[in-house]
VEXPAZA-906936 format. One record per residue (C-alpha): x, y, z; residue in one letter. Coordinates in steps of 0.001 Angstrom, whole numbers, padded with zeros to 6 digits, always signed. Layout:
N
XYZA
...
***
This chain:
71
-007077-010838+003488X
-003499-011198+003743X
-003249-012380-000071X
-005159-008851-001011X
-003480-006578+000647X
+000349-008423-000314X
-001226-007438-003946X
-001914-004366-002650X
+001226-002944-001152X
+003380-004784-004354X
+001233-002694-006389X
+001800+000281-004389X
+005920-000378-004634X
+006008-001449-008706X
+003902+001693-009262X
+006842+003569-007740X
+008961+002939-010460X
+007128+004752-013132X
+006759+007927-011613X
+010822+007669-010745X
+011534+007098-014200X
+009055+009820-015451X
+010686+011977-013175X
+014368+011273-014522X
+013391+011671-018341X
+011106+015127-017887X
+014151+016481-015304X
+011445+017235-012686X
+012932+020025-009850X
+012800+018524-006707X
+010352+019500-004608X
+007498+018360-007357X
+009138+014761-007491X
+008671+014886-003504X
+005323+016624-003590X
+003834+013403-006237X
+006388+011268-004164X
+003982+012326-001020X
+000108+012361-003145X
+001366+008947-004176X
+002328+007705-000595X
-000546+009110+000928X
-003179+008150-002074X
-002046+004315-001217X
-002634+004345+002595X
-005533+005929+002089X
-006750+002868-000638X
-005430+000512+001932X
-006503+001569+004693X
-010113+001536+003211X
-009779-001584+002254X
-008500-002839+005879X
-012089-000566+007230X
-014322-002596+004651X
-013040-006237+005553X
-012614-005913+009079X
-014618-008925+009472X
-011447-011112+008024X
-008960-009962+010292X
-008235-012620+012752X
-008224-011721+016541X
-005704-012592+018788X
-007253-015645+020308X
-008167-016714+016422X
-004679-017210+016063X
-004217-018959+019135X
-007279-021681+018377X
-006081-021584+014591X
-002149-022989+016024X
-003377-025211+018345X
-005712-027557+015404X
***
């Protein structure tokens, strides 16, 4: 779980970078750099977050972690 969602979020920051540099070379106004800035932001919690809901099963539990440190 923790392998997917490290893919996940480094997806979510390299796909950053294109929509910066689109916004430099078209000379986007402000508030629609920080208006995709925000659809982008909240597009990737929301793909995360689903994906967190449908592997809840393969989060460990506090006392997993305790029996998994003591073997």
């Amino acid at each position: 779980m923790i392998r997917a969602l490290t893919i996940r979020f480094a997806i979510m920051g390299a796909g950053i970078v294109p929509l910066v540099i689109l916004a430099n070379v078209l000379s986007a106004p402000p508030a629609l750099i920080l208006g995709t800035y925000f659809v982008y932001m909240i597009g990737g919690a929301l793909i995360i977050g689903n994906y967190c809901i449908e592997h809840e099963d393969e989060i460990p539990t506090r006392s997993q972690r305790r029996q998994h440190r003591r073997h």
